[in-house]
Residue frames as a rotation matrix with the C-alpha (Angstrom) as fourth column:
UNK 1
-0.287 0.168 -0.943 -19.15
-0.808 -0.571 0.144 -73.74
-0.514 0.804 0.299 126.58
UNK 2
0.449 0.230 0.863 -21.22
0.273 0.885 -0.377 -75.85
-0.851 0.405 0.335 124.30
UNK 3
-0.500 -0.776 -0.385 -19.27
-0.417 -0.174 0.892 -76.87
-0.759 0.606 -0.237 121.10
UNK 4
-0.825 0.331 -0.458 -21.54
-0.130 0.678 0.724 -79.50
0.550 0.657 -0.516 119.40
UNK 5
0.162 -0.039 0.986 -24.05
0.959 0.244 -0.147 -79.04
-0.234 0.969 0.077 118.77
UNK 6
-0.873 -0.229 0.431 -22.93
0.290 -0.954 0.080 -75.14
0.393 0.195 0.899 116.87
UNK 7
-0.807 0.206 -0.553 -24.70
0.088 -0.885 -0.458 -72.47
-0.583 -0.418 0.696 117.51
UNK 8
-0.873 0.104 -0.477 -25.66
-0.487 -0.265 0.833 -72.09
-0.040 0.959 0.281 113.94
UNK 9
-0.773 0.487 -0.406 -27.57
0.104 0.729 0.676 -75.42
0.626 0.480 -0.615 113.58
UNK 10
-0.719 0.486 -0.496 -29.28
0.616 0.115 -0.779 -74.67
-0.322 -0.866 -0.383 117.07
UNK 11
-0.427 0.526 -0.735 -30.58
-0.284 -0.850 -0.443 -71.28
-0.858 0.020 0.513 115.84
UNK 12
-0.597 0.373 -0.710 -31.66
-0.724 0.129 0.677 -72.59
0.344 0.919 0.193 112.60
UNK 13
-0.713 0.637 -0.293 -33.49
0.696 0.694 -0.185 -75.42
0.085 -0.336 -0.938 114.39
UNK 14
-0.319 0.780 -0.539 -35.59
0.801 -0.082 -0.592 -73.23
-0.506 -0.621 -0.599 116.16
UNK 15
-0.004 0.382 -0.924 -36.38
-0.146 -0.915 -0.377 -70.28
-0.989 0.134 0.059 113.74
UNK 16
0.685 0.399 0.610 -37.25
0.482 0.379 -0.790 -70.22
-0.546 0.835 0.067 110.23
UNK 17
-0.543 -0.802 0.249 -34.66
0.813 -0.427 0.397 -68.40
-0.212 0.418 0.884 107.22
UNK 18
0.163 0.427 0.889 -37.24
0.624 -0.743 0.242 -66.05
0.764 0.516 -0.388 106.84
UNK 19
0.481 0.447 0.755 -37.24
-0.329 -0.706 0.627 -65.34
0.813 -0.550 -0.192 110.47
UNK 20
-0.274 -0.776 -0.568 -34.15
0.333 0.478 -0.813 -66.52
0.902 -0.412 0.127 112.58
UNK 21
0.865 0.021 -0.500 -34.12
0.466 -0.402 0.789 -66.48
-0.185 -0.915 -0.357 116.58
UNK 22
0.852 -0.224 0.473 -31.82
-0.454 -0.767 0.454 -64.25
0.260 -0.602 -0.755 118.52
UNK 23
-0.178 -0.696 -0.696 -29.05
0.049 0.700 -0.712 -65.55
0.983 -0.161 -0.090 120.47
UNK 24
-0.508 0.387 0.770 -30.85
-0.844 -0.405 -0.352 -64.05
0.176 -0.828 0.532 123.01
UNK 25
0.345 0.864 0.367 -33.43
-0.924 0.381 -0.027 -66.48
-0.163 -0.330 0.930 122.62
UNK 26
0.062 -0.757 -0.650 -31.26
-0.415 0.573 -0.707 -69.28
0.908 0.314 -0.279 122.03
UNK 27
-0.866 -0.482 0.135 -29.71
-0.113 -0.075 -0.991 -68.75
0.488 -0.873 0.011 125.26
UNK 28
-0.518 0.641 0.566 -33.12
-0.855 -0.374 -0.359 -68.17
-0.019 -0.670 0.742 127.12
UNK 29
0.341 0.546 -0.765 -34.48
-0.732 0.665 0.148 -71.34
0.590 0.509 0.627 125.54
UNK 30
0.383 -0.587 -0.713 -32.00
-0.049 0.758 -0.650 -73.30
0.923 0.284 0.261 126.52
UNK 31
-0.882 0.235 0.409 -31.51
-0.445 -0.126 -0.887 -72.27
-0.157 -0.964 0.216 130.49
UNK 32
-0.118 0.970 -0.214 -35.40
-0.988 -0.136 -0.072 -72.61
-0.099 0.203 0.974 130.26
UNK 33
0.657 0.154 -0.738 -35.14
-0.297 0.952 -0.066 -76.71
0.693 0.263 0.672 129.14
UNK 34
-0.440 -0.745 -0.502 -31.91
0.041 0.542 -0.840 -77.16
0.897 -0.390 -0.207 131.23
UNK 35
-0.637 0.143 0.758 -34.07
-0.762 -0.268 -0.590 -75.61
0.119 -0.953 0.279 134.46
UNK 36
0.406 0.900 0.161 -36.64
-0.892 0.428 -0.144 -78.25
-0.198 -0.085 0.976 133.45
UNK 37
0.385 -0.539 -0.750 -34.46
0.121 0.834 -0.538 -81.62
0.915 0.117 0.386 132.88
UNK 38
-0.595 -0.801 -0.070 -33.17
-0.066 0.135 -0.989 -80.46
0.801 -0.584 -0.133 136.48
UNK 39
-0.303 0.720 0.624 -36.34
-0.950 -0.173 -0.261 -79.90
-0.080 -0.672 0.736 137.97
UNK 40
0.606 0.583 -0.541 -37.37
-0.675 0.737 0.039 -83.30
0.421 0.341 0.840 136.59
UNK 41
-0.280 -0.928 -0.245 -33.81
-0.201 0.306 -0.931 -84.95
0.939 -0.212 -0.272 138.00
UNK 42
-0.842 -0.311 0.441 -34.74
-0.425 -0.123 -0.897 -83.60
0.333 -0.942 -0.028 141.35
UNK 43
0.037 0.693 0.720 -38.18
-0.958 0.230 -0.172 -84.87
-0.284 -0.684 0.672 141.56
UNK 44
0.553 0.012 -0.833 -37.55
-0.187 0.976 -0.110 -88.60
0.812 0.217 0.542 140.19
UNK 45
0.816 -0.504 0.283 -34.43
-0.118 0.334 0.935 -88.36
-0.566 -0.796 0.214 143.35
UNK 46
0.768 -0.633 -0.096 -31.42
0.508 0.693 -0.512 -88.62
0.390 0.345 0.854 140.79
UNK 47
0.771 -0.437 -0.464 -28.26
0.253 -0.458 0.852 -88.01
-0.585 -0.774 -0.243 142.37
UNK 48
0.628 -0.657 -0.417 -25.12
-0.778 -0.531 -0.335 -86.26
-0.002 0.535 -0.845 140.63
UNK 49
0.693 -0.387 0.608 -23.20
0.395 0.910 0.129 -88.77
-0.603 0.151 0.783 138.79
UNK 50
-0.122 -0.918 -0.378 -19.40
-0.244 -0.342 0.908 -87.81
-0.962 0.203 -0.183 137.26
UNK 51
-0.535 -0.416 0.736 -20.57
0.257 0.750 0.610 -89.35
-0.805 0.515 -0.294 133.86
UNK 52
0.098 0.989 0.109 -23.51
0.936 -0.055 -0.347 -88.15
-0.337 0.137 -0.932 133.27
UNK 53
-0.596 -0.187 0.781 -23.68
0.644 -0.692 0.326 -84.55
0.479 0.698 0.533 130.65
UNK 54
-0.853 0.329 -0.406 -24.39
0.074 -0.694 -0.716 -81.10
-0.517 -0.641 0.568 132.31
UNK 55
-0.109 0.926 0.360 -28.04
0.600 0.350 -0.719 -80.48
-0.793 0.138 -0.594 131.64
UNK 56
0.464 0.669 -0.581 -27.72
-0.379 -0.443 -0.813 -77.89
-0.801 0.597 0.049 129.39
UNK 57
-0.815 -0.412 -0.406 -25.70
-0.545 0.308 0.780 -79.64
-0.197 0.857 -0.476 126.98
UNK 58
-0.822 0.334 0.461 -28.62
0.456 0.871 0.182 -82.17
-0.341 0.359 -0.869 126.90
UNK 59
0.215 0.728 -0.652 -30.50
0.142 -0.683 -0.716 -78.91
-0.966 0.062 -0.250 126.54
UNK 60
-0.140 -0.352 -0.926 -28.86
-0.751 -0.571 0.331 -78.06
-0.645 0.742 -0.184 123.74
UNK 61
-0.959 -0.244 0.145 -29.07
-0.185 0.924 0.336 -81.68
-0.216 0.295 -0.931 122.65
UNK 62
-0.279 0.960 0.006 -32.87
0.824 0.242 -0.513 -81.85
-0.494 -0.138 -0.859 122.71
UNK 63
0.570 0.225 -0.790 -33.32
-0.485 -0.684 -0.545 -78.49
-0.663 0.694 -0.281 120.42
UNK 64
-0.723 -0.684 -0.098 -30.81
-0.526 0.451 0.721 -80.48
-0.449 0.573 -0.686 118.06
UNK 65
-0.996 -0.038 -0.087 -32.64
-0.072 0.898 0.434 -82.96
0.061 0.438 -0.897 117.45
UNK 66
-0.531 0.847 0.034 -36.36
-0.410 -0.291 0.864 -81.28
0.742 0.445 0.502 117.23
UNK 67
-0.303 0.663 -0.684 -37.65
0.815 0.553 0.175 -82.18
0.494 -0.504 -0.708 120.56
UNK 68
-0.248 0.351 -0.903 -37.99
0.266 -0.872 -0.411 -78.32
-0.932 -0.342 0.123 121.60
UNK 69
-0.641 0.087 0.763 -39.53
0.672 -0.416 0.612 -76.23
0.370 0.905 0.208 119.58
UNK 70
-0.806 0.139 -0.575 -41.17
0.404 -0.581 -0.706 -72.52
-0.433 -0.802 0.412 120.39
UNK 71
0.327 0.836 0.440 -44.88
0.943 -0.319 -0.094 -71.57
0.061 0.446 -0.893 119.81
UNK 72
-0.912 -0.320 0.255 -45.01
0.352 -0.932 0.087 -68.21
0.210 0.169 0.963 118.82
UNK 73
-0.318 0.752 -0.577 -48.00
0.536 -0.360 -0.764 -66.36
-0.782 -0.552 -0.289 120.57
């Protein structure tokens, strides 16, 4: 379970106060970046280190801080 960053701040990152995401989409977002930060992992060759933060937390960590962000078709 991610604690930090909330929920809240996540969804409000990515959606506007007129128009909040989902937790659906939250969630989908976030799988979605964490499949890509692993896909990137595996092709650079890193190997699984005991220190190192589970990808989606750095998923969650990267919509924090405004490096995701979803076009809207």
């Amino acid at each position: 379970m991610v604690n930090e960053p909330a929920v809240d701040v996540l969804i409000r990152k990515l959606g506007t106060e007129e128009e909040p995401i989902s937790r659906y989409a939250l969630c989908t977002i976030a799988a979605k970046r964490a499949r890509q930060i692993l896909e990137a992992e595996r092709n650079v060759g890193v190997i699984e280190q005991k220190a190192k933060p589970k990808e989606l937390t750095t998923a969650c960590e990267d919509i924090a801080s405004g490096k995701v962000v979803i076009a809207k078709d």
